[in-house]
C-alpha positions as CSV (number, residue, x, y, z in Angstrom):
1,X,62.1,-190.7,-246.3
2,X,59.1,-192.9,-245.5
3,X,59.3,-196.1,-247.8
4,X,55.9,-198.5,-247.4
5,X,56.7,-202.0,-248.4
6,X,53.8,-204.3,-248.6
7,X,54.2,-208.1,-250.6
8,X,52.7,-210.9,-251.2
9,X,54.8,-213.8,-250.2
10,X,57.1,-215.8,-252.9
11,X,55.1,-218.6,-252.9
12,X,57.4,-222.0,-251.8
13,X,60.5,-219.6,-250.5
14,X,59.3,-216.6,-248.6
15,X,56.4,-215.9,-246.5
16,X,54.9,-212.1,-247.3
17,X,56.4,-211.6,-243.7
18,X,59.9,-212.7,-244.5
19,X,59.8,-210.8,-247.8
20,X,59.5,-207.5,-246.3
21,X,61.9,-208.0,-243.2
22,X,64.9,-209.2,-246.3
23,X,63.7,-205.4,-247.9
24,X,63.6,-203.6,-244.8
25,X,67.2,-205.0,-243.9
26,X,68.8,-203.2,-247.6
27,X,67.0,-200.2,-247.1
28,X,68.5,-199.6,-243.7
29,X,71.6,-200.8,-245.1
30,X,71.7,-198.0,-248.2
31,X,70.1,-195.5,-245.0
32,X,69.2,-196.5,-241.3
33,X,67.0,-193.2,-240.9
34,X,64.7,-194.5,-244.1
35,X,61.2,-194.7,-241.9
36,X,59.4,-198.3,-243.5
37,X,56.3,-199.5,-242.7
38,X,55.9,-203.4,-243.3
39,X,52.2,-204.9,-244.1
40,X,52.0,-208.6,-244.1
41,X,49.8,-209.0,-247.7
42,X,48.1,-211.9,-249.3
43,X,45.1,-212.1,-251.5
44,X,43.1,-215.8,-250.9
45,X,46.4,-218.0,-251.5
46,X,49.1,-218.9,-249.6
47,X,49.9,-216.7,-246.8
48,X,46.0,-215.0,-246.0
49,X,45.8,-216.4,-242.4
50,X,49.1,-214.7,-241.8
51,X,48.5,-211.4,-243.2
52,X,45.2,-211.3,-241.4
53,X,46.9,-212.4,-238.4
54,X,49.4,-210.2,-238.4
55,X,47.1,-207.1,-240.0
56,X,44.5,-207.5,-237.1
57,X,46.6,-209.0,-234.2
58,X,44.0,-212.0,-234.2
59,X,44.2,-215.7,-232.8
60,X,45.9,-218.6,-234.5
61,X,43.8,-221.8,-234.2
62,X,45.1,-225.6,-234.7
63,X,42.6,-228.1,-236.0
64,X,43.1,-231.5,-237.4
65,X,41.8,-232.0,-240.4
66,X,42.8,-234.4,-244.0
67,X,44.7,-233.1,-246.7
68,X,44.3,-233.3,-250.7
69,X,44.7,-237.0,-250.6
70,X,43.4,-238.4,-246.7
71,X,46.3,-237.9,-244.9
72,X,45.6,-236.8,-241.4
73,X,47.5,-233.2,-241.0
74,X,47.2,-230.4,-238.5
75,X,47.1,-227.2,-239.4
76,X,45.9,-223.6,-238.6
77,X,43.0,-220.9,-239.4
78,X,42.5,-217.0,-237.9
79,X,40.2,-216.2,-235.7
80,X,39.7,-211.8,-236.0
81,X,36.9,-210.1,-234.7
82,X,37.5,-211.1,-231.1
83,X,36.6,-214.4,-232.0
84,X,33.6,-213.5,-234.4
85,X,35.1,-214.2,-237.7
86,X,37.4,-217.4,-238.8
87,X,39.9,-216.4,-241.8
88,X,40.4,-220.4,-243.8
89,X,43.0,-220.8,-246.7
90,X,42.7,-223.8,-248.8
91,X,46.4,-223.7,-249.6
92,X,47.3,-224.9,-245.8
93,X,44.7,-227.9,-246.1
94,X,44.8,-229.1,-249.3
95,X,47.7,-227.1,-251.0
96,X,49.5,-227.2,-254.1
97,X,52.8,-226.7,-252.6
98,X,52.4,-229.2,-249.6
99,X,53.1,-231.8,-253.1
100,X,55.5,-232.3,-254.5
101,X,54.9,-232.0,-258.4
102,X,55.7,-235.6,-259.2
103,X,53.7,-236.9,-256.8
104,X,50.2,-235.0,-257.4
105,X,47.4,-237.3,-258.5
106,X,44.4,-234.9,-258.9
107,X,42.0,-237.5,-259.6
108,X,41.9,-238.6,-256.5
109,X,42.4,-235.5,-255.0
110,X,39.3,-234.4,-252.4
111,X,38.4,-230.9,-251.0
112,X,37.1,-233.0,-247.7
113,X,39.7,-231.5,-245.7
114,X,38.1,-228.1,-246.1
115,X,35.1,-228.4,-245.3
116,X,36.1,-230.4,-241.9
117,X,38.1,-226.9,-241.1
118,X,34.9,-224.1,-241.8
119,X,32.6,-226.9,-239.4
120,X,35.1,-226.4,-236.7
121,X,35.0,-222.5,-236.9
122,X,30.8,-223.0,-236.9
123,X,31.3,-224.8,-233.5
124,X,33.4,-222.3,-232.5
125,X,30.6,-220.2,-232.7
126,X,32.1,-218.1,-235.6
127,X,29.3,-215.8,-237.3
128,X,31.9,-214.7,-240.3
129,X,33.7,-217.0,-242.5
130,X,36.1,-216.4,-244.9
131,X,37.6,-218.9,-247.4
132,X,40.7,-217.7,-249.3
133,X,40.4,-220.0,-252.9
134,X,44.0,-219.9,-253.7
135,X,46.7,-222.7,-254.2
136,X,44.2,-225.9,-254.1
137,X,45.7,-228.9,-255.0
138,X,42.7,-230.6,-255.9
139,X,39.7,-230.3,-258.7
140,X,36.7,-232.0,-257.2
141,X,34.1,-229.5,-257.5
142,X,34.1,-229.1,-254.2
143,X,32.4,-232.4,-253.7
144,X,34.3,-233.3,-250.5
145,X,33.5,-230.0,-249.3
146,X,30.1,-230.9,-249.2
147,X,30.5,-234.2,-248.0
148,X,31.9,-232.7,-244.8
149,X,28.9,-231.0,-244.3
150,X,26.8,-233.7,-244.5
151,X,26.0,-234.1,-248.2
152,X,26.5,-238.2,-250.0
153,X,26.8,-239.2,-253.4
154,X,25.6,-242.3,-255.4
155,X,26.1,-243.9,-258.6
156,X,23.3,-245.3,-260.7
157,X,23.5,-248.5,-258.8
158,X,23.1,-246.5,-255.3
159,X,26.9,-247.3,-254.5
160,X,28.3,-244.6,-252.5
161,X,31.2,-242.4,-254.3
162,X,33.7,-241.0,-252.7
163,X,34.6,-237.2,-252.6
164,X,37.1,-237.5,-255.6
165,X,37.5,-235.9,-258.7
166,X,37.6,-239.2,-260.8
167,X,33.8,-239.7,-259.3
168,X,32.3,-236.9,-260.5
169,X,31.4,-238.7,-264.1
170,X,29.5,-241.3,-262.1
171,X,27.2,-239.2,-259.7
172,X,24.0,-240.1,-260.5
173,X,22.1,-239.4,-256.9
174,X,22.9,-236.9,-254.1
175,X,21.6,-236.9,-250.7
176,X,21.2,-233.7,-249.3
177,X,19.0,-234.5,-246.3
178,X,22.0,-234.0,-243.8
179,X,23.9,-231.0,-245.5
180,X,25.1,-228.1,-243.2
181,X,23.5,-225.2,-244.7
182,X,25.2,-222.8,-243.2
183,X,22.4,-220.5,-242.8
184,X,23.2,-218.3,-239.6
185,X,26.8,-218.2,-241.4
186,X,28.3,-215.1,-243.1
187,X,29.9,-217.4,-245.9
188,X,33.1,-215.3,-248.3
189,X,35.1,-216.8,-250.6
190,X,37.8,-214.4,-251.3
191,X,39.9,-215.0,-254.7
192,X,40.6,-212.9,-257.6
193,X,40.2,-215.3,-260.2
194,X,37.3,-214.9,-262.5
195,X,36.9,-218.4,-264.2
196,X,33.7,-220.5,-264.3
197,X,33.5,-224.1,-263.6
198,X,33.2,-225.5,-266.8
199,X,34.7,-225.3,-270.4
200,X,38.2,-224.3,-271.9
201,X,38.0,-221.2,-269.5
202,X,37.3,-223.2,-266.4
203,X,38.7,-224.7,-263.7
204,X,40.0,-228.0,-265.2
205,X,41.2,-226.4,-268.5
206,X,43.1,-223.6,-266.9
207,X,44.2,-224.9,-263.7
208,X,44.3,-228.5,-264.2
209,X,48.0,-229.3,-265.8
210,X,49.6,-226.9,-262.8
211,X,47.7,-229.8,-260.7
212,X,49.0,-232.7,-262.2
213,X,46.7,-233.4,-264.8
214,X,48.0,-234.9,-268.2
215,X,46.2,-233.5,-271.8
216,X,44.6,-236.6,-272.3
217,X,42.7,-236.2,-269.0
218,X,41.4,-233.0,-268.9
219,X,38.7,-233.1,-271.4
220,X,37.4,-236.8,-269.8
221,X,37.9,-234.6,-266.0
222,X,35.7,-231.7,-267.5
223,X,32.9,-233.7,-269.0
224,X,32.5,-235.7,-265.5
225,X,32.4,-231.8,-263.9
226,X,29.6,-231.4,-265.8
227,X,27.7,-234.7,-265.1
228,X,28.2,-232.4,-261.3
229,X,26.8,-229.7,-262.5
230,X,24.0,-231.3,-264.1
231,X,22.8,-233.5,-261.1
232,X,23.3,-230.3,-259.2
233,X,20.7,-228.6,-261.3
234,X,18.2,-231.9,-261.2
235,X,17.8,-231.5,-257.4
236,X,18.7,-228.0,-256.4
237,X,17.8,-226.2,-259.7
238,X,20.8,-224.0,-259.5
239,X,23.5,-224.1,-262.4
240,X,27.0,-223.9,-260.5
241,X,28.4,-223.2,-263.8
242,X,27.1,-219.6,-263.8
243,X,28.8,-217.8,-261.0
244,X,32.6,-216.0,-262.2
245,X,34.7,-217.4,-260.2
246,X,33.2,-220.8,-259.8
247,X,36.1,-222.5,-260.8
248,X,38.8,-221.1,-258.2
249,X,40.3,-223.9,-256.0
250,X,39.1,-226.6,-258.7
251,X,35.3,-225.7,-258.2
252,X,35.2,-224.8,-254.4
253,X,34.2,-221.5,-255.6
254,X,30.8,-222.7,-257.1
255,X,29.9,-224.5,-254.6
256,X,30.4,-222.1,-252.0
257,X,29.0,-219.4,-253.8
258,X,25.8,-222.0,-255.5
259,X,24.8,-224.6,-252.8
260,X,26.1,-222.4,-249.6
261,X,25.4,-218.8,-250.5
262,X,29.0,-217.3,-250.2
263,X,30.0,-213.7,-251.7
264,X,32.7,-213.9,-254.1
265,X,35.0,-211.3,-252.7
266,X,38.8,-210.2,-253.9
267,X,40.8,-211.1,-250.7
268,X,43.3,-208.4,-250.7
269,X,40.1,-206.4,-250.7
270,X,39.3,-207.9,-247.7
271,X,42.5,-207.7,-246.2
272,X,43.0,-204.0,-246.6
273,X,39.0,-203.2,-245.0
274,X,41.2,-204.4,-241.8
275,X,44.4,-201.8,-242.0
276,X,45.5,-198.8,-241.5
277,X,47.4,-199.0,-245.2
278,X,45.6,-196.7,-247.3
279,X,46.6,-193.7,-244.9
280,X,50.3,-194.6,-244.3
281,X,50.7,-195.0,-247.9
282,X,48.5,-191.5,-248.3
283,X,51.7,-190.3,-246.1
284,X,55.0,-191.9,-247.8
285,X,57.7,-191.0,-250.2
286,X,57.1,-194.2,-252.3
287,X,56.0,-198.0,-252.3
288,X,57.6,-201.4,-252.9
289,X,55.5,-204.4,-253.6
290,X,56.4,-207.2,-255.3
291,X,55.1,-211.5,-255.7
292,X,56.7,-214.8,-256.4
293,X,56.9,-214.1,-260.1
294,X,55.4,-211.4,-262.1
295,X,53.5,-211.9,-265.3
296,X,50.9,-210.8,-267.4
297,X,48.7,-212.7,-264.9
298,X,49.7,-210.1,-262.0
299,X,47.1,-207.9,-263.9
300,X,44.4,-209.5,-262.7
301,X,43.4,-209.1,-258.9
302,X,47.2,-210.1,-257.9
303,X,48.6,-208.1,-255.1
304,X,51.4,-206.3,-256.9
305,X,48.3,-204.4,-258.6
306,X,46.4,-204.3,-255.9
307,X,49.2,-202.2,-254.1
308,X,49.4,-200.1,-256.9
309,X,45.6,-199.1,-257.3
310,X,46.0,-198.3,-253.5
311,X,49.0,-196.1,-254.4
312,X,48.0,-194.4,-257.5
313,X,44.9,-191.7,-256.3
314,X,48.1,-189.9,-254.0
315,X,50.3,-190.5,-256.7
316,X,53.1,-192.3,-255.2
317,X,55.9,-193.8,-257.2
318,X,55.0,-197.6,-257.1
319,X,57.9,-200.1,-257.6
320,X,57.7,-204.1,-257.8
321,X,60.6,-206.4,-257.1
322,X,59.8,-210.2,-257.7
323,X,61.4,-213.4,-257.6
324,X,60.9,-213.5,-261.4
325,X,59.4,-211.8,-264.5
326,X,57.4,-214.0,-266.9
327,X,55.4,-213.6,-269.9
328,X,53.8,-210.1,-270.8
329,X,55.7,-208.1,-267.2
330,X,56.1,-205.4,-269.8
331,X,52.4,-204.4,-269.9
332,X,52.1,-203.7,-266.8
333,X,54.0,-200.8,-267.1
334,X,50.8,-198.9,-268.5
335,X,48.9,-199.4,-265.2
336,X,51.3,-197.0,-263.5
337,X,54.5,-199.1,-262.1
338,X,57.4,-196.7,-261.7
339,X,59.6,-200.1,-262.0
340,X,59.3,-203.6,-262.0
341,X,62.7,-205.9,-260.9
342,X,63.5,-209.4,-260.5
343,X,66.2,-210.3,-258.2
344,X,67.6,-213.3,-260.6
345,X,71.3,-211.9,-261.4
346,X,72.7,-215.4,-263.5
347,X,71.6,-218.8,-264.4
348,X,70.9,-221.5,-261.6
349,X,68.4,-223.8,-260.4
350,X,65.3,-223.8,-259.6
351,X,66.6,-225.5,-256.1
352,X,69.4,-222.6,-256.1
353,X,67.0,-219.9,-256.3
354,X,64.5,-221.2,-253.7
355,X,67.7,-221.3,-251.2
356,X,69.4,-218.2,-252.4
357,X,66.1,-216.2,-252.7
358,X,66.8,-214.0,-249.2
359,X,70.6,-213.0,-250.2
360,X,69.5,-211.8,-253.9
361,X,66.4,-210.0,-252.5
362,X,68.6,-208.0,-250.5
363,X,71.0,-207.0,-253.5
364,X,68.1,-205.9,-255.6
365,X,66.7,-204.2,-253.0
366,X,69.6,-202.6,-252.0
367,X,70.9,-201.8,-255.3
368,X,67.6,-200.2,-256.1
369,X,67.6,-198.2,-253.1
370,X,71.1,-196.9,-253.8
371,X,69.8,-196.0,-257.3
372,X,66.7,-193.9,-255.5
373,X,68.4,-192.8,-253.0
374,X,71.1,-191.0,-255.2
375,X,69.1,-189.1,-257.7
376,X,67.4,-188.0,-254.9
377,X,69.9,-185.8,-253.4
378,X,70.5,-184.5,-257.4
């Protein structure tokens, strides 16, 4: 039996990695002659540099660079390609998760840190960049972005602003004399999300609360987005608001695909132009994928799907096992899973689970396996 297992990582708990070495450990424990195939997968978010790492055997690069809020971190980006092409995730430079919850302050949360990243992959003489969009802490507009490339912004008494979300109402004048274009740069932002920057299907309306953001400062955060976009269109005469997908990463997406020219492109799209997965899967018995928690969201451009859709045309069973099921798992049934699993047995903490998460991904994985594995010698 040949058993691919490919997963994105459970976001806080496991890396993609660790996820499929747990699974791999049951199945060889139900049968040690089961032949699996791991693939380290992520789609933009937490976890990209890894898989691409680890997909196309690349170099990991440390760089210093600020997080969501100034502080001075170091952390790490891919360089594939032999050297050619630089792999970024915002969630290592200005994550959600590097937060803890009670201490996010998205207003004065900045995307500098970013930016500071993609200029040390130009001088590195990168000709490819790509910017996974998942897992931003911050909703800036990508303002600090730009200001790492050279870009200033003023309010209507020439004051400079810093790069933070709570600024964006008083922009008023932007220098771009000493922006970084990018030019001789082949710019990708890979995320799945299809949101624009603006309104109740934006970025601040549908990712701010996740990012610390109370009701009551949403709608005041979304109308000085807008102020942005407007002073964006007064001296560039683009409309940031018009590009799906704008809104990923709290509007890094619109600038990177409005001011700097990016292609919007799904990541685990990406990922998978780099392996060898599509054939091994062509030439397997079945395939286990699975997430952090699976919900009606996973639909859309998440990796569980993405596995499927790979899966399907050679018609291989398809099964997901996640660290939980939320709201609407049931639907996604239709698109062709074979079976979708949590490995939550009982009632505990969130803090339980996170530290338990290994141990119960094993039973379930094992318990399914012993389930397979019978009715297959019926």
């Amino acid at each position: 039996m040949k058993i691919v297992v490919a997963c994105d990582s459970f976001k806080s708990c496991m890396t993609s990695e660790e996820v499929a070495d747990h699974m791999e450990t049951a199945i060889h424990q139900v049968d040690e002659t089961i032949d699996v195939r791991k693939y380290c997968i992520a789609d933009g978010g937490e976890g990209s540099v890894d898989a691409f790492l680890h997909t196309c055997h690349g170099q990991r690069v440390s760089v210093s660079t600020t997080d969501a809020y100034g502080r001075r971190i170091h952390t790490t980006y891919a360089l594939i390609d032999d050297g050619a092409t630089a792999v970024i995730e915002v969630a290592n430079i200005i994550g959600l998760s590097m937060t803890p919850r009670e201490k996010r302050t998205p207003l004065f949360g900045s995307s500098y840190g970013v930016g500071t990243v993609i200029l040390d992959a130009v001088r590195r003489g990168c000709k490819k960049i790509i910017v996974g969009l998942g897992g931003s802490a911050t909703n800036d507009g990508g303002m600090g972005l730009l200001q790492a490339l050279g870009c200033r912004f003023y309010d209507r008494s020439h004051k400079y602003l810093s790069p933070q979300a709570m600024n964006l109402e008083k922009i008023q004048y932007i220098d771009f004399n000493r922006l970084e274009k990018l030019e001789s740069i082949e710019l990708i932002a890979a995320c799945d999300v299809k949101n624009h920057l603006l309104g109740e299907d934006g970025a601040t309306y549908v990712f701010g609360k996740q990012k610390g953001l109370f009701p009551n400062q949403i709608r005041k955060l979304d109308m000085g987005m807008e102020n942005y976009r407007n002073q964006m269109m007064r001296y560039l005469h683009v409309d940031i608001n018009m590009f799906p997908g704008g809104g990923a990463a709290g509007g890094i997406g619109a600038v990177l695909i409005g001011i700097l020219h990016a292609t919007m492109r799904p990541g685990i799209e990406l990922l998978f132009e780099y392996s060898d997965i599509r054939e091994v899967i062509q030439n397997c018995d079945f395939v286990i994928t699975g997430e952090g928690q699976t919900d009606r969201q996973t639909a859309f451009g998440k990796v569980p799907v993405g596995i499927l859709e790979l899966a399907k045309p050679y018609q291989k069973p398809t099964i997901c096992i996640s660290g939980a099921l939320g709201l609407g798992y049931q639907e996604l049934y239709a698109l062709g899973f074979a079976g979708i699993f949590s490995i939550a047995d009982r009632a505990m903490t969130f803090q339980q689970a996170l530290e338990m998460a290994g141990q119960k991904l094993e039973a379930a994985t094992y318990a399914i396996m012993k389930t397979i594995t019978t009715f297959s010698k019926i």
